[in-house]
Backbone bond lengths (Angstrom), bond angles and torsions (degrees), N, CA, C in turn:
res aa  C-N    CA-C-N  psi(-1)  N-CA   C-N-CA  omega(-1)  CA-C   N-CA-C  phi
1 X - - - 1.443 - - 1.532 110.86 -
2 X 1.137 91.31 -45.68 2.188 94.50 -179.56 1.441 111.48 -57.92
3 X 1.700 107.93 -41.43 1.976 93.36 -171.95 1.633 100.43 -105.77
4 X 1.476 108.61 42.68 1.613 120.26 164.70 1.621 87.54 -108.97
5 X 1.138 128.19 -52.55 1.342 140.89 -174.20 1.665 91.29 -53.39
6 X 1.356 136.83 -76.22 1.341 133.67 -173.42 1.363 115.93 -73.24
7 X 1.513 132.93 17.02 1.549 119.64 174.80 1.398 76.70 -106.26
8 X 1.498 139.13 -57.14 1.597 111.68 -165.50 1.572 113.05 -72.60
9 X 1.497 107.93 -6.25 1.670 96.47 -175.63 1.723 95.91 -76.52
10 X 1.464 136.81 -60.88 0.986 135.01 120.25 1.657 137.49 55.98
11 X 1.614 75.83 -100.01 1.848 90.98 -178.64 2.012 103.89 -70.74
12 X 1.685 107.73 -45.81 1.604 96.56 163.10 1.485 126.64 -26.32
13 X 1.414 95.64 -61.87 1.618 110.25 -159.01 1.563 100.46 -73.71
14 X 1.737 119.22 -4.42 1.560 87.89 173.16 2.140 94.56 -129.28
15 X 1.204 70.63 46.96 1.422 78.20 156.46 1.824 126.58 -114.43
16 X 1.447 96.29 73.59 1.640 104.97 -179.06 1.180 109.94 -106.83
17 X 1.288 107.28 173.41 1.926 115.91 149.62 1.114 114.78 -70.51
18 X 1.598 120.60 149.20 1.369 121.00 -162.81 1.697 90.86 -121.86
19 X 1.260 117.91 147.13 1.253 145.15 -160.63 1.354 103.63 -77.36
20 X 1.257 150.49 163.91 1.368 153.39 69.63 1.468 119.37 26.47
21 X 1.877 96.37 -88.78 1.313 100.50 -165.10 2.163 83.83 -146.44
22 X 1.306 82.17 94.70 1.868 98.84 167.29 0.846 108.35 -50.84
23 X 1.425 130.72 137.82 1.711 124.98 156.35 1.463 102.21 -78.23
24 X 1.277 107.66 156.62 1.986 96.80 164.48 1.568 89.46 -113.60
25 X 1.224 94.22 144.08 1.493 126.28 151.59 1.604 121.50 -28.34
26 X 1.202 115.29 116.64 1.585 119.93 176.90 1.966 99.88 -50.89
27 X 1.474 130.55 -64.44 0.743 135.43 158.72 1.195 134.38 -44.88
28 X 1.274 155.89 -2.80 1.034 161.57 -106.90 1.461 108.78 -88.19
29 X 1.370 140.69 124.69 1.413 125.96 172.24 1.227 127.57 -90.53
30 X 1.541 128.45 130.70 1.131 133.54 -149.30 1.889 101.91 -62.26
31 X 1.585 140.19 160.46 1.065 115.21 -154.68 2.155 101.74 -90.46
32 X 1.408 110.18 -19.48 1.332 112.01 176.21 1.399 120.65 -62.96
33 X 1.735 110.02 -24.03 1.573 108.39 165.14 1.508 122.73 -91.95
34 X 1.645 106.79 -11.31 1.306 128.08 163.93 1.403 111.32 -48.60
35 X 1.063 102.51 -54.68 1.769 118.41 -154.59 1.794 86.94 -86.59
36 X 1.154 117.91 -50.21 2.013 112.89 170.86 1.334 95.33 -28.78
37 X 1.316 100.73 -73.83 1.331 104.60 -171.30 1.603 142.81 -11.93
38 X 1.425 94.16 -93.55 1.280 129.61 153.27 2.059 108.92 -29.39
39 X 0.799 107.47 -41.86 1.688 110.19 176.31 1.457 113.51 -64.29
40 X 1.578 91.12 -74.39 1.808 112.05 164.89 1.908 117.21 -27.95
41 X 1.710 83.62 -36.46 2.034 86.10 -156.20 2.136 90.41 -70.82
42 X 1.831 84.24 -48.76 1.639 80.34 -174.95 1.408 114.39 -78.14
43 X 0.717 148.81 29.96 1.740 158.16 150.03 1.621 97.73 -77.13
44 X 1.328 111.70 -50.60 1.520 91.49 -176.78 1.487 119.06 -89.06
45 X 1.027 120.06 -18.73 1.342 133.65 155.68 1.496 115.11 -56.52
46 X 1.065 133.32 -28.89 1.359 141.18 160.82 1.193 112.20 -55.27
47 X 1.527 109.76 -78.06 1.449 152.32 168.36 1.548 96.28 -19.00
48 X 1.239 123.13 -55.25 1.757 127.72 -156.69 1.160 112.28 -103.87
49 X 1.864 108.26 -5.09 1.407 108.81 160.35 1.278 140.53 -77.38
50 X 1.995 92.75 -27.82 1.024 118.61 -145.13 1.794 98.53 -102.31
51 X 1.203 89.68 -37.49 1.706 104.76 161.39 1.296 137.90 -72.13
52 X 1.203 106.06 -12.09 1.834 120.81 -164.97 1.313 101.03 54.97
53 X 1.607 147.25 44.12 1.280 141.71 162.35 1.846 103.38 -67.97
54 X 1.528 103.65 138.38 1.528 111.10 174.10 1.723 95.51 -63.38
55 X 1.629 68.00 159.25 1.959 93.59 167.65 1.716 105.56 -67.43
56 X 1.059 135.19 -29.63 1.520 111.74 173.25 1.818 100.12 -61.01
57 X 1.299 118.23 -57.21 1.580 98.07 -154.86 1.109 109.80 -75.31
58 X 1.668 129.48 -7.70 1.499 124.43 172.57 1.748 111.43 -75.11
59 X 1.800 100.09 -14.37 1.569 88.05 -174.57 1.849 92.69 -99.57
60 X 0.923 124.37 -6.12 1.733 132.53 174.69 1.468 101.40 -58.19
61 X 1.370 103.60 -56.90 1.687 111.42 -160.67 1.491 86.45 -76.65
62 X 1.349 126.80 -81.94 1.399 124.92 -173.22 1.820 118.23 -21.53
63 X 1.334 96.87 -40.67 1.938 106.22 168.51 1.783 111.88 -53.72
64 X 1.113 84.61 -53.30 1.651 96.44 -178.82 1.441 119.09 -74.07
65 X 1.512 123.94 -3.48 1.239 114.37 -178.78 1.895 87.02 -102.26
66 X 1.329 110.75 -20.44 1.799 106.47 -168.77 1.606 95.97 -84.80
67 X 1.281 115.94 -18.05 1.706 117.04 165.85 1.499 120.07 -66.64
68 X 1.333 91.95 -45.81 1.908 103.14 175.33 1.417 121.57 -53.01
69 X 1.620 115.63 -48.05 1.100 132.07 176.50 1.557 112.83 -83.62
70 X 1.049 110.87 9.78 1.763 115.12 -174.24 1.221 110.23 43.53
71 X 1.087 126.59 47.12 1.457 113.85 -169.77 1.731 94.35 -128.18
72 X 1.248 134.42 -173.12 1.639 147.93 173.45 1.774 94.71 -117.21
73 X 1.470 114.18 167.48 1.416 125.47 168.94 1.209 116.73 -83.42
74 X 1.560 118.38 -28.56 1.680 125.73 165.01 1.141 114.39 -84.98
75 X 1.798 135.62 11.94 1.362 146.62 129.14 1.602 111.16 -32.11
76 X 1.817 82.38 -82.43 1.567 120.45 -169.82 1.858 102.45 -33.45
77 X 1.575 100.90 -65.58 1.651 104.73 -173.49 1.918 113.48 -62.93
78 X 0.912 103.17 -24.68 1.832 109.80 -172.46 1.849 94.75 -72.90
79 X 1.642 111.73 -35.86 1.333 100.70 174.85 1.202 117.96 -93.08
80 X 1.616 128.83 -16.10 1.421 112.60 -173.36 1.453 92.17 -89.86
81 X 1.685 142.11 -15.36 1.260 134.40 174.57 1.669 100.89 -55.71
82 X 1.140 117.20 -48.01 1.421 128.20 -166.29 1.900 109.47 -72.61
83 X 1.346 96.47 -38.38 1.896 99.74 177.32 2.021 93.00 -76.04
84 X 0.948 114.81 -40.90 1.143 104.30 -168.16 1.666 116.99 -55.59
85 X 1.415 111.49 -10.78 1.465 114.14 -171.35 1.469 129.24 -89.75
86 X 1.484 71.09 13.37 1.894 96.93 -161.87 2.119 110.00 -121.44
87 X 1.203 106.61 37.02 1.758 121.15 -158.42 1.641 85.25 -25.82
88 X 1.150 118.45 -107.04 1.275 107.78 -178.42 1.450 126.97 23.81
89 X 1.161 105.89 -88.25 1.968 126.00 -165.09 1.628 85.30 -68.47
90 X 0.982 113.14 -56.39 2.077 118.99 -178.31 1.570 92.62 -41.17
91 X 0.890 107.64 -78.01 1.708 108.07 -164.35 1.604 104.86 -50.02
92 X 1.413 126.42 -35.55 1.475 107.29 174.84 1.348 110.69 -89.12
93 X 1.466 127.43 1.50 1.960 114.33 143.36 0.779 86.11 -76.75
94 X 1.333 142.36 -57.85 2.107 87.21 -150.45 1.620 122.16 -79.28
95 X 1.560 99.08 -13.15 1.244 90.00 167.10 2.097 128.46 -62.82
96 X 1.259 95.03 -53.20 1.863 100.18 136.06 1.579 120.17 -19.00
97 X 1.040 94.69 -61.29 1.793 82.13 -162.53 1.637 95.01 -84.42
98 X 1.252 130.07 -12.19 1.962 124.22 -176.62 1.192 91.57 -64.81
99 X 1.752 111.16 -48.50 1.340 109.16 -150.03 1.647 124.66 -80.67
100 X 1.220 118.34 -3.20 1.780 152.14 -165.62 2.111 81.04 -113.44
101 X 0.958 109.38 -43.24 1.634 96.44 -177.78 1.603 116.35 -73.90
102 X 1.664 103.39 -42.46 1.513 112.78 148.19 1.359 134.41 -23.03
103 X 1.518 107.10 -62.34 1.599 127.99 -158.41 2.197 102.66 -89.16
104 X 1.436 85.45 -16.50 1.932 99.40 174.28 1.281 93.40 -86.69
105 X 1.210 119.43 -43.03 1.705 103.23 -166.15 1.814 115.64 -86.43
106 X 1.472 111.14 -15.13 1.366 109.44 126.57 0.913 151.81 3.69
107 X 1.798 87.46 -96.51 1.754 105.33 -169.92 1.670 108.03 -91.98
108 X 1.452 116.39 16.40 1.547 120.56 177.15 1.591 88.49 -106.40
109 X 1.303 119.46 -21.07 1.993 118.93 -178.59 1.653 93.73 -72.51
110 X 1.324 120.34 -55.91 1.587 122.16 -171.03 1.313 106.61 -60.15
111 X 1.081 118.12 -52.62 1.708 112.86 -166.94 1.509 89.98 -81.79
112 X 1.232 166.07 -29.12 1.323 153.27 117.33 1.738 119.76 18.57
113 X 1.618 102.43 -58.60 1.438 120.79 -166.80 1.003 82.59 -97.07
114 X 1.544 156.03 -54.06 1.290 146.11 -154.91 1.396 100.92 -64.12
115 X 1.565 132.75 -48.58 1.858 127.57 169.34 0.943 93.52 -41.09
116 X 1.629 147.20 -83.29 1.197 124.58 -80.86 1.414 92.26 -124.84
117 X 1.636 106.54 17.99 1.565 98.03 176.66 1.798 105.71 -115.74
């Protein structure tokens, strides 16, 4: 249910016009911490849906995942504006990040069965 929740959050967000000639980003984030990213961000976005957590602690945690990654949120958008210009390569992150959302929802099923026995 969660990376049904992040392929349409996702597939929206890389639905742009594609450029000519993209600028890249002075900052630019490399695409393997991109794609961290992007997982992490919708986990809590899941997480705060799924919980009814207020908008302060979804933007608390979300702070702390843009701390983890050293990165800012006007990083994050300057590069996914910039991955987004590329549908192609975009569509195989996010396929990346379903599939890392997959392999979490997994290993939260195993350690699940691992309590309860």
């Amino acid at each position: 249910m969660k990376w049904l929740s992040l392929l349409i959050f996702l597939l929206l967000l890389s639905t742009s016009s594609c450029s000519e000639n993209p600028s890249k980003p002075d900052q630019l984030i490399k695409e393997d911490k991109y794609i961290d990213l992007m997982v992490e961000l919708q986990l809590v976005r899941s997480y705060g849906e799924t919980n009814s957590l207020d908008s302060l602690t979804v933007d608390s945690l979300t702070d702390e995942i843009f701390q983890k990654y050293e990165t800012t949120d006007s990083v994050f958008v300057q590069s996914h504006n910039y991955y987004q210009q590329f549908p192609e390569k975009q569509l195989s992150r996010i396929e990346k990040a379903i599939e890392r959302l997959k392999m979490d929802q997994v290993s939260d099923t195993t350690k699940q069965d691992t309590t309860t026995n």
